[in-house]
N, C-alpha and C positions, 0 to 999 in steps of 0.2 A: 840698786835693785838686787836684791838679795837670792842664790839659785836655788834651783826646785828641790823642794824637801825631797828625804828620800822615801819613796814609795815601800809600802807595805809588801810582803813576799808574798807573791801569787799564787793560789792553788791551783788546781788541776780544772778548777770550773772559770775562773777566771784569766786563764792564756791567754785568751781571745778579746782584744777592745773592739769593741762597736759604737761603730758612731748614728748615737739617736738622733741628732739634730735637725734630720729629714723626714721624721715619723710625723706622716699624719693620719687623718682620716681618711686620705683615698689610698693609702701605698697599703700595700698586703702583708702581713705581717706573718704568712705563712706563705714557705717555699720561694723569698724573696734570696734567702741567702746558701740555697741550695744551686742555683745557678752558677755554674762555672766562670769564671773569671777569667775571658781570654785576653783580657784589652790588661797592660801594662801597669797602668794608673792605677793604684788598691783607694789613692784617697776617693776616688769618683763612687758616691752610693750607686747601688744598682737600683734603677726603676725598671718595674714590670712593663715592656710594650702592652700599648692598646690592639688588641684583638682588630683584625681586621673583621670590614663591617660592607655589607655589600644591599644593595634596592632589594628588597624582598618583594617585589615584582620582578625584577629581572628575572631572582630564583627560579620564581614560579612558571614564568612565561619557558625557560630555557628547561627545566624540568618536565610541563607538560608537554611541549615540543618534543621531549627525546620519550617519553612515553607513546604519544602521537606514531611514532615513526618506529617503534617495535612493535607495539599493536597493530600497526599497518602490514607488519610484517606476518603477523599472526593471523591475521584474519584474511587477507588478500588471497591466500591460497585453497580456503576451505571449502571452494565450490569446484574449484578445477582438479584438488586430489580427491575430491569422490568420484568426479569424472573418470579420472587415471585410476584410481581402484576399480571401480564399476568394469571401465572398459577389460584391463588386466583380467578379473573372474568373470567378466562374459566368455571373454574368448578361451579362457580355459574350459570354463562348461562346457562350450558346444562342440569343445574341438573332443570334447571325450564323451558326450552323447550320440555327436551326428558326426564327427569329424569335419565339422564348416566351423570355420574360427574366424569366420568375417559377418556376425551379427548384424542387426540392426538397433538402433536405439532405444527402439520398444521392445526387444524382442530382452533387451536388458531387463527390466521391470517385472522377472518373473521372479518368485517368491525364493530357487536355490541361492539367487544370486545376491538377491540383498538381504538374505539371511546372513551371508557368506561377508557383506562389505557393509554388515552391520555389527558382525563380531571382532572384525579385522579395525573398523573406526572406534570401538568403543577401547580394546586392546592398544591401539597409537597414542589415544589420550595418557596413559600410565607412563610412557617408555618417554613422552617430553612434557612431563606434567609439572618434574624441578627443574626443567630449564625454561620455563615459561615466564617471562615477568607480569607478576601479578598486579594490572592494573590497564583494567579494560575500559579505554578510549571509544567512548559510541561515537565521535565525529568518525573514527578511525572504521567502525564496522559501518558504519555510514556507506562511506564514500567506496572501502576496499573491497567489499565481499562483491556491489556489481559491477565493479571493474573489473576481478578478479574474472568473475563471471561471461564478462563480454569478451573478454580478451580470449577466454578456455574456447569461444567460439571459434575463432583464426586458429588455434593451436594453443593447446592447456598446457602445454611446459613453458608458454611464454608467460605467464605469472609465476610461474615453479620457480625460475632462472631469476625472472623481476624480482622476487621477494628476499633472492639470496643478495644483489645486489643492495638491496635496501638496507640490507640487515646491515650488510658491510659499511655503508655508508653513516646508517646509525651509530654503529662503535665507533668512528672516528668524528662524527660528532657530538656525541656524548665524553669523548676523551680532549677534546681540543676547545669546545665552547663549556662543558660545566666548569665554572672554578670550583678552588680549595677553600671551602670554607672554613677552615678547622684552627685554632687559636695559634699563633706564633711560635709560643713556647711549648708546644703540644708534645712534641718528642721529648723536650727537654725536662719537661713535668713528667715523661712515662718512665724514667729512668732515674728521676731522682730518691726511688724509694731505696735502688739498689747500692747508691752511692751513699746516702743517707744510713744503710746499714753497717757496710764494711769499712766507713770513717768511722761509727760508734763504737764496734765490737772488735777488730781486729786481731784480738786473741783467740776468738772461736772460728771453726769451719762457715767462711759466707756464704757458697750454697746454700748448706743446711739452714743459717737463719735465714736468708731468700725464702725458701722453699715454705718453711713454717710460717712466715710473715704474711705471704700471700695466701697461702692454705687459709689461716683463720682470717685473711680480708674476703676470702670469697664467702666461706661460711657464717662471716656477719653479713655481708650485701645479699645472701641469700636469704637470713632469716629475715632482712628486712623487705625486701621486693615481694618474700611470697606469704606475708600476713594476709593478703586478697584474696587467700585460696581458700581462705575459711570463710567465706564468704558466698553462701547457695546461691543468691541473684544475681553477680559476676559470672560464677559458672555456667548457669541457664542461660545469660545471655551468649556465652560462649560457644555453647552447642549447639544454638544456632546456626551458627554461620558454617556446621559441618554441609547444609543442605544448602548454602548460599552459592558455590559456585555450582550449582545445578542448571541454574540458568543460564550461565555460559555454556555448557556441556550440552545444554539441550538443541543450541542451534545447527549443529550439526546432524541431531538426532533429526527438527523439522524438516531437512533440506532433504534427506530422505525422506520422511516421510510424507512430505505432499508432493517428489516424484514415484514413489510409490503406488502412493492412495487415489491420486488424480491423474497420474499418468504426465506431471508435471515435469521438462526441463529443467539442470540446475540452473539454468542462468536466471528462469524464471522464482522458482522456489527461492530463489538469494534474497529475491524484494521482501520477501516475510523476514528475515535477519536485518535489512534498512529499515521495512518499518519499522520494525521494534527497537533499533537506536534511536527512528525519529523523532517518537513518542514518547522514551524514554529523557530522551534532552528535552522537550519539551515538559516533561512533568519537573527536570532537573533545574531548569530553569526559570519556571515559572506557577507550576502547580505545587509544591512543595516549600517555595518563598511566599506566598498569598496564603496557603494552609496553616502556613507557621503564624503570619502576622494573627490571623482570626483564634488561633487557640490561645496564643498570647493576650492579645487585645481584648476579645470578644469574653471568651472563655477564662481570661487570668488564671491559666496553667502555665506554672515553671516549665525551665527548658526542658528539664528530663522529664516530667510528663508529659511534655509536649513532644519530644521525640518517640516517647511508649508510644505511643495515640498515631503518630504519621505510620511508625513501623509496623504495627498491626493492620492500620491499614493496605500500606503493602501487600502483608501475607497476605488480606484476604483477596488484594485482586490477581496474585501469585494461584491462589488456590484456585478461582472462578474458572482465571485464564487455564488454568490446566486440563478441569475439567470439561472446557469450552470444548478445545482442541483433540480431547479425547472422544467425545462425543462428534466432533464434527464431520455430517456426513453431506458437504458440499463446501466449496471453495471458500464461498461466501461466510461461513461458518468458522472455518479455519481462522481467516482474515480476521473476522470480529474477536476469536480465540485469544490469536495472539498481541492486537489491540489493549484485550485487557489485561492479559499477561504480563505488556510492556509497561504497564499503571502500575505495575508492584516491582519491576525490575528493579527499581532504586532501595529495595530492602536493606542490601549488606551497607550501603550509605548511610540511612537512619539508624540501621544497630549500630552500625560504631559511633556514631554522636552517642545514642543512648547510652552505650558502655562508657563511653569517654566522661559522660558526667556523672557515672556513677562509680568512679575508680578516682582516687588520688590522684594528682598528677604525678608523684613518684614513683608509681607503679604503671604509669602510659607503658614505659617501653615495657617491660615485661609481659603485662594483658596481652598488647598488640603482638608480640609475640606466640603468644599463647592462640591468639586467634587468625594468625597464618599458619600456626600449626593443623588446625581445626579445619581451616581453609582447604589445604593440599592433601587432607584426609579424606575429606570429602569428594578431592577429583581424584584420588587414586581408586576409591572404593563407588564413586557412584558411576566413573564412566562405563566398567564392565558390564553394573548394575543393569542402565539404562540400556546398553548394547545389548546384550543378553537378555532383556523383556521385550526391546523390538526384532530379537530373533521371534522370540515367544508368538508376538503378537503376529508376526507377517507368515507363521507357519498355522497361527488358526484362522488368520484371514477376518473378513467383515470389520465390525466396530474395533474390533480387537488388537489391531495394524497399531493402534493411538496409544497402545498400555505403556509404553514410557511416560505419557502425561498421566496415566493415572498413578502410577510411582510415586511422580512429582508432586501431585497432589497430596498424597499420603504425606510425602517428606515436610512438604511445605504445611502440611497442617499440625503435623510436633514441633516443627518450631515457632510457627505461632505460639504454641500453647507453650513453649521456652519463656518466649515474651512475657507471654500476658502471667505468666506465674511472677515472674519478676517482679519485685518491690521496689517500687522506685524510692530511694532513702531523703 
C-alpha cells in the first residue's frame, strides 16, 4: 500500500479542513461553526441543541395567572384610595372653613371637595401610568374592586397594606413559576457577531468594526420594520387606540361620579365597575364568538372584515353608553349607561385582531409597539383631561356633573371614524 501523495500547499482560504460528512438537511449551516469548542474532542461535529419546547397551555394559564394577580393589585385599591383621599380634603376643608375637621360622610359630597379629589385622581393617574402593567384582567376587577370596597368599610388601609402584599407575592411568583423560554444557544448566538468580527479582521481597531457592523444592522432592521408606516390604514387604526385606555381611566371617573350625583357610597358605586367586567366577560366569551361565527358563516366576510364590523360595533356601543351616563338623571339610568358602555369595552380587543391582519407578521412586534406607545399617550394625556372636565362639570352642577362622559363620547366617536376610514387590504 503505497503512502499518501503529497498534498498541494495551502492558501490562506484553505487552512481550515471541515468535515462535511454530517451535512444534511436538518443541521444549520449558518452559525453551526461559530460555537466555541470547549469539549477536547475537535473530531466530534458540533450539532445545534434543540430549543427547548414547553405546553403552550401551561404558558398561558401561568401567564394569565400572573396578570390576574397584578391587576388585582390595581384595582383592589380604587375604591378605598378615593375614600382616603375624599376623607384627607374633607377634613382639610372644614378644618379652614369652620375649624371642625371631624365631617360627616355627606357632608363630603359638596362640590369644593370633589372638585379638589377629582383633580388630585385625574393627576395620580400620570405619576403611575409606566409602571402599570398593561393588561386589564375583568375576572380581576370583578371580584377586587368589591372587595376592596367591603373591606375600606372595617378600615380602608386594610386593602391599601393587602394590595402591597399581593404585589409582593406576585413578583416572587412571577419570578419562581414563569420559565425561560428563550433558545439554548441564545447568549451564545448574541455574541458570535463579535467573535466573528475580530477572528476576520484583526488587523483593524475591533471596536470600531463592532461599532460600524451594528450601526448599519440596525439601520437595515429599521428600514425593513418600518415599510408599515407608509401605510394610512395601519396608522388610522393606530390612533385609535390613543382613546382606548379611556375606559379604563373612566372607572374611577364613575365611582365619583355616582357618589357625587346620587349621593352614592363608594362601596356601593364599585358594583357599576363589577358590572361592567361582568358583562364585559360575558360579551368576551360569548357574544363576540357567536357574532364572528354569523359574519363568517352567514355573511362570508373574511377575518379582517369581520373584525372591522365587531370593532365598529363596539365603538358605537362605547359612544351610546357614554352618552347614556351623561345624560343619566337617576340611578336607573346610570346602571343601563353603563350596561351599554360594557357592550363596546371589548374595542381595544377587536382593533388589535384587526391590525394584526392587516400588518405582516414581520412587522407584529414593531405595530404592537407602536400601539402601546399610543396606548400610554392616551393615559398620560386623557387622565388630566377627564379630571379636569369633572372639575368643570361638579362646579356647574346639574346635567353637567356627567361631562367626562360627554368627552368620552367625542373621543370615542374619532376613533370610530379611525376605523371605519380604514381599508381593510
Amino acid at each position: 500500500m503505497s503512502g499518501p501523495s503529497p498534498s498541494a500547499p495551502k492558501d490562506h482560504i484553505t487552512v481550515v479542513d471541515h468535515d462535511y460528512s454530517d451535512c444534511s438537511e436538518d443541521v444549520s449551516l449558518i452559525g453551526a461553526d461559530r460555537e466555541p469548542r470547549r469539549s477536547s474532542s475537535s473530531d466530534r461535529p458540533y450539532r445545534p441543541k434543540d430549543n427547548r419546547r414547553y405546553n403552550p397551555l401551561y404558558i398561558a394559564v401561568v401567564a394569565s395567572l400572573a396578570f390576574l394577580i397584578t391587576d388585582i393589585v390595581g384595582q383592589i385599591a380604587v375604591a378605598p384610595r378615593l375614600a382616603i383621599f375624599e376623607q384627607i380634603i374633607c377634613e382639610a376643608y372644614y378644618t379652614q372653613v369652620s375649624g371642625d375637621g371631624g365631617p360627616g360622610v355627606e357632608d363630603c359630597k359638596v362640590e369644593p371637595v370633589q372638585s379638589e379629589l377629582a383633580l388630585i385622581n385625574g393627576w395620580r393617574e400620570i405619576t403611575t401610568a409606566f409602571s402599570q402593567v398593561h393588561a386589564a384582567v375583568l375576572i380581576a376587577e370583578l371580584i377586587s374592586v368589591p372587595a376592596g370596597a367591603a373591606l375600606a368599610n372595617f378600615n380602608p388601609w386594610i386593602p391599601i397594606f393587602g394590595a402591597a402584599i399581593l404585589m409582593v407575592l406576585g413578583i416572587f411568583f412571577v419570578r419562581m413559576v414563569v420559565p425561560d423560554i428563550r433558545p439554548t444557544g441564545f447568549e451564545q448566538a448574541g455574541n458570535s457577531d463579535g467573535d466573528f468580527l475580530s477572528s476576520a479582521q484583526e488587523s483593524r481597531p475591533t471596536w470600531l468594526m463592532s461599532i460600524n457592523h451594528r450601526w448599519r444592522k440596525i439601520i437595515d432592521e429599521f428600514r425593513k420594520d418600518s415599510s408599515w408606516i407608509r401605510d394610512v390604514n395601519i396608522l388610522l387604526i393606530m390612533a385609535s387606540f390613543f382613546v382606548c385606555q379611556l375606559g379604563k381611566m373612566i372607572s374611577g371617573i364613575t365611582l365619583q361620579y355616582a357618589a357625587a350625583k346620587f349621593h352614592w357610597k363608594f362601596d356601593k358605586a364599585s358594583l357599576l365597575v363589577s358590572l361592567r367586567a361582568g358583562v364585559n366577560l360575558f360579551v368576551l366569551a360569548a357574544i363576540i364568538p357567536a357574532l364572528s361565527y354569523i359574519l363568517v358563516k352567514r355573511f362570508s366576510l373574511n377575518d379582517v372584515v369581520k373584525d372591522k364590523r365587531i370593532t365598529q360595533i363596539n365603538g358605537v356601543c362605547l359612544i351610546i353608553g357614554s352618552f347614556l351616563m351623561f345624560f343619566a338623571a337617576s340611578p336607573g339610568t346610570l346602571v343601563f349607561g353603563q350596561t351599554v358602555f360594557a357592550l363596546g369595552f371589548a374595542f381595544s380587543v377587536t382593533a388589535r385582531s384587526f391590525l394584526t391582519g392587516m400588518v405582516d407578521p414581520m412587522h407584529i412586534g414593531a405595530v404592537f409597539t407602536g400601539v402601546t406607545t399610543m396606548l400610554y399617550s392616551g393615559l398620560v394625556i386623557g387622565s388630566p383631561m377627564l379630571a379636569k372636565t369633572l372639575q368643570w362639570g361638579l362646579q356647574l352642577g346639574g346635567i353637567w356633573v356627567g361631562l367626562p362622559f360627554l368627552l368620552a363620547a367625542m373621543l370615542f366617536t374619532l376613533a370610530l371614524g379611525a376605523i371605519s376610514a380604514a381599508r381593510s387590504h
